[in-house]
N, C-alpha and C positions, 0 to 999 in steps of 0.2 A: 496415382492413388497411393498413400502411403500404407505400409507393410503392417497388417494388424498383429499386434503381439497377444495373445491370448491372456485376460487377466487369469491369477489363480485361483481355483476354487474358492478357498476363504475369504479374499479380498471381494468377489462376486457373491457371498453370502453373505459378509459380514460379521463369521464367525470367527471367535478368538483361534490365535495361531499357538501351536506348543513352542514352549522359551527352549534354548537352545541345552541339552543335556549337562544337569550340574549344576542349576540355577535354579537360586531361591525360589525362583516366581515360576509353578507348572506353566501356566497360560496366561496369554495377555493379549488383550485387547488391539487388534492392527488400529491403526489413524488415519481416520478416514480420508483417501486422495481430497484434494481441495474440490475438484468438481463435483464430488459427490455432497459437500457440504450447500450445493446451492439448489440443487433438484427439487430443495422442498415449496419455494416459488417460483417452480416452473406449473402451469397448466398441465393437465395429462399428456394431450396430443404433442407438446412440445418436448417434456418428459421422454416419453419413448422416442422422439427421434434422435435427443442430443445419445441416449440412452445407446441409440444403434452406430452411432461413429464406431470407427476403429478406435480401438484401444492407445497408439500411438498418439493419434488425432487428441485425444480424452485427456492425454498427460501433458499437453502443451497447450490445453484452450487455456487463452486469456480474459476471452472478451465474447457475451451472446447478444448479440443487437436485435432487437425488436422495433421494428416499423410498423404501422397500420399499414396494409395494403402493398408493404415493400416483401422484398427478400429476403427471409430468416441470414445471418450472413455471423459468422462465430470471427474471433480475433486468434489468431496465432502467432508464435514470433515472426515478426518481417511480413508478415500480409494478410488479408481477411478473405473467407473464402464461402463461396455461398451454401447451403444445408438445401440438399433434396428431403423429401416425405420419407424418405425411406432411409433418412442419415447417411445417404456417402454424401462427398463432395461433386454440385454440379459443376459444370461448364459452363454457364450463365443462367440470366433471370427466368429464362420460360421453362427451365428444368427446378430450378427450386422452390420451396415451400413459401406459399405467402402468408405473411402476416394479419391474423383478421384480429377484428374492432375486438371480439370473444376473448380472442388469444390475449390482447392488450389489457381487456378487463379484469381479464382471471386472476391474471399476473398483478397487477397492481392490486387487488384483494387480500393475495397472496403476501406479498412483499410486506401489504401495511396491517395484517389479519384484520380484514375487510373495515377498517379504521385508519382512513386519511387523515382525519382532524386529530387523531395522536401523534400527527409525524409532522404538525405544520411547521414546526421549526426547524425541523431538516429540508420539508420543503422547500424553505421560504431560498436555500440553497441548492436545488437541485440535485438533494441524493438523499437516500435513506441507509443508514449502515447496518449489513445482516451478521448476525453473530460468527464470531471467527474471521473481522475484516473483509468481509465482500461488501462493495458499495455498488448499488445500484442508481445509475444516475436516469432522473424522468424529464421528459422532453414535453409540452404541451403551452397552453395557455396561460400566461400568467396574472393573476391578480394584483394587482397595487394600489398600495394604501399610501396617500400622503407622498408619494413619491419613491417610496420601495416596496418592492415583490413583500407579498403578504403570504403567499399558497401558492400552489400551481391546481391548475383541473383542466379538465378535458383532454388529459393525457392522451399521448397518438406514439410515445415510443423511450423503450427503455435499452441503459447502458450495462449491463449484467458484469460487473467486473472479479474478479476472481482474484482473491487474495490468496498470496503462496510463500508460507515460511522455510524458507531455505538458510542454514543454519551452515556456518563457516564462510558465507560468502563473503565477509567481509575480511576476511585473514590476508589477503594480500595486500590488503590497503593500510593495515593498521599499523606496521611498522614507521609510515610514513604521518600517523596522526598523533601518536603517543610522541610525550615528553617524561622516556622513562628515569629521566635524573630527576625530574620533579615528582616523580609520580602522579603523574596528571596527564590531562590530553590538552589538544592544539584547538583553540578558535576553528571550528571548521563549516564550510558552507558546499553543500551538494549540491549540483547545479543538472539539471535535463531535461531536453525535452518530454513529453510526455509517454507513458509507456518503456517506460528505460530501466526499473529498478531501484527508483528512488527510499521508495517506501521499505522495499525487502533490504535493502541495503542497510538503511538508515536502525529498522529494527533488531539485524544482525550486531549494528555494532553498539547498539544498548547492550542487548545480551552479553557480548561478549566482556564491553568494558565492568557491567552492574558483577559478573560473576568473577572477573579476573582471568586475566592469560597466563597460566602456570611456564609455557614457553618460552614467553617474553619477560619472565621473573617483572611478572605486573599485577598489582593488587587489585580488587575488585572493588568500585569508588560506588556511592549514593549516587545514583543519577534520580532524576526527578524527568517524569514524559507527561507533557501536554498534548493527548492525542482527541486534538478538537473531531476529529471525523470517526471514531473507533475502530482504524485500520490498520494502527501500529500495533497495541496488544492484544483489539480482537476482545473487549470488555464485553460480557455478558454479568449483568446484576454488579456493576461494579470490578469484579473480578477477572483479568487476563486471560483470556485464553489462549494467546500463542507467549514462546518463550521470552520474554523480554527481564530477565534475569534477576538476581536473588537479593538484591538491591535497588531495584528501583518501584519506586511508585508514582502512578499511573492517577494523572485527572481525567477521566473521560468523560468526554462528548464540551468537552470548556473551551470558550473560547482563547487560541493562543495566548494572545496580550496578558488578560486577565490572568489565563493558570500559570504562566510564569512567572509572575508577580506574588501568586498565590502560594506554587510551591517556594518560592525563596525565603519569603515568609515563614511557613509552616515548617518546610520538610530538610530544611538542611541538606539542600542539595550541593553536591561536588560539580557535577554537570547538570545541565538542564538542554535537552534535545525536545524537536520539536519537527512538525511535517509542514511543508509550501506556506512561507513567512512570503508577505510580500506589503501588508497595509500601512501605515506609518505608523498605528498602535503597536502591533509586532518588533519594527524597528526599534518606537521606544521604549516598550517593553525590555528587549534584549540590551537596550543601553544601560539601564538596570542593573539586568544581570552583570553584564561587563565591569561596570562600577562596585559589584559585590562583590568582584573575583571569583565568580564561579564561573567554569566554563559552559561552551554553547556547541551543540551541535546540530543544525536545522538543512532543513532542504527547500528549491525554491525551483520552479520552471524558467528555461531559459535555456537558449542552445547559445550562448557565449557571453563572459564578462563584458562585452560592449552593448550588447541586449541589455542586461540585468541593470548596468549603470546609466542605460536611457530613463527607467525608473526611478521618480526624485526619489522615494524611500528608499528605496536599494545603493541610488547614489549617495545619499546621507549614509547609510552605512557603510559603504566605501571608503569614505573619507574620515571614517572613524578610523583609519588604519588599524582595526582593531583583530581580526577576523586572520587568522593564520595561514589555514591552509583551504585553498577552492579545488574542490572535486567534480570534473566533468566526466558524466557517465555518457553512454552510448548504446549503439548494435551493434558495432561494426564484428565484433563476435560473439556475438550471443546478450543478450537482456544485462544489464548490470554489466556491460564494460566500463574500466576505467578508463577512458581515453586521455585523461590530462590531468595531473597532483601539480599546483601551480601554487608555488611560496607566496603569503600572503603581504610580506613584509620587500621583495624583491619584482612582487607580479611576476618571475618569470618559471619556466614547469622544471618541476623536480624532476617530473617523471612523465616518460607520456606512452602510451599504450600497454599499460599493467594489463598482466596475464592474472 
């Protein structure tokens, strides 16, 4: 059982904390831990138990899986672990909380404010995105029209995924992506399996490039982000909610292809980045951009260049030799390792297991 750190008072109130003596600003509002961002489509009963984890536990969920009739079961780095009634961690199924048909209902009520047919076009992909980048992916029946999913219903289980802005992660990679005699950056393609950091990664380094690295005597460029899913900036009304930097603008909920096309068009972008490209619209989409000389940086699932180029799209992109530098994230220490910076123009690693 892991070692419970006691939150502190304010953080467990939610009241503003005093700013540090000598500072403009008396008081300021703490930011709310990410888990606390999703409690609000959780049902009561399940509420109060994620409620009673250990503190420790609370700061590294990833993932709350909801099954009908299964074992409430949370994500953490490196393994998933079952939820008793009473939020520790059990030892197996006949100790943990089951999941009822209630519990399933509530929740999706919850998630869609009791209005599915508003979300059918998220459905029609299996997730709805919660403000601040949490995606909930739904599991159930699906409806098809014509030969594609239309809706999904009779839902029986949901993917609670927890979105977490972690800000400089990207600083040891970015030496290796910048072209600071041009001032610009590298064709770059993020590659991993699932659950590895793609997304936190990928957002760090908008911010970072949209505001400029005063360290790296690097200027801060237009980037333009197609965030088809709302998980890169976390768009509520339009408007970013998590940092994705003072320079860039943000098409959300668009599809890839399309909002790249769009912003190159409209927004004069220097870079155009983007999350999991894999359709051959995306492909040619980004040959677009390549052709306009604006740079690209995108991420795509895949545990190896020989995977990715089994894919005709992904092969055609390959052969563009266009794409600079491929980034292979990882576990092997912790969420968002870079296991492998591999020349795009040599295929072979620059770099392989960056700290």
């Amino acid at each position: 059982m892991p070692k419970v750190r006691p939150l502190t008072k304010s953080a467990l109130s939610g009241q503003p904390e005093e700013s540090p003596a000598g500072s403009r600003q008396v008081l300021r509002a703490p930011k709310a831990a990410p888990w606390r961002e999703i409690l609000p489509v959780l049902p009561p009963v399940l509420k109060e138990i994620i409620l009673n984890l250990p503190a420790e536990v609370l700061e590294q969920l990833e993932e709350i899986r909801l099954r009908q009739g299964k074992p409430l079961i949370i994500g953490l780095p490196g393994e998933d672990r079952l939820v008793a009634p009473n939020g520790t961690l059990a030892k197996d199924g006949t100790l943990a909380y089951l999941t009822t048909a209630d519990d399933i209902q509530r929740a999706v009520q919850l998630v869609s404010g009791c209005s599915l047919y508003a979300f059918e076009e998220e459905l029609k992909n299996g997730y709805i995105t919660l403000p601040g980048g949490h995606r909930v992916g739904l599991a159930g029946k699906a409806v098809v029209e014509k030969g594609r999913v239309k809706t999904l219903k009779f839902i029986s289980g949901l993917n609670i995924r927890i979105s977490r802005e972690v800000n400089n992660i990207a600083e040891p990679l970015l030496p290796y992506l910048l072209d600071r005699q041009a001032r610009s950056v590298c064709h770059t393609l993020i590659f991993s399996p699932p659950r590895c950091g793609k997304t936190t990664l990928l957002r760090d380094l908008v911010r970072q490039i949209s505001n400029g690295i005063p360290g790296l005597n690097f200027p801060g460029l237009t980037v333009g982000l197609v965030d088809e899913r709302s998980e890169l900036a976390g768009c509520c009304r339009g408007v970013p909610q998590r940092d994705v930097g003072i320079r860039t603008d943000v098409l959300d909920g668009c599809p890839k292809a399309e909002g790249m096309i769009m912003l190159l068009r409209s927004m004069a972008p220097q870079v155009i980045a983007t999350d999991e490209i894999g359709s051959r619209e995306d492909v040619a989409a980004l040959e677009e951009v390549f052709n306009a000389g604006v740079k690209v940086i995108v991420t795509v699932h895949g545990s190896s260049l020989a995977e990715l180029a089994a894919r005709p799209s992904l092969n055609y992109l390959f052969n563009l030799k266009v794409i600079e530098r491929y980034v292979l994230l990882g576990r092997s220490r912790g969420i968002g390792t870079v296991e492998e910076i591999i020349d795009g123009k040599t295929m072979k690693p620059l770099k392989k297991g960056l700290a």
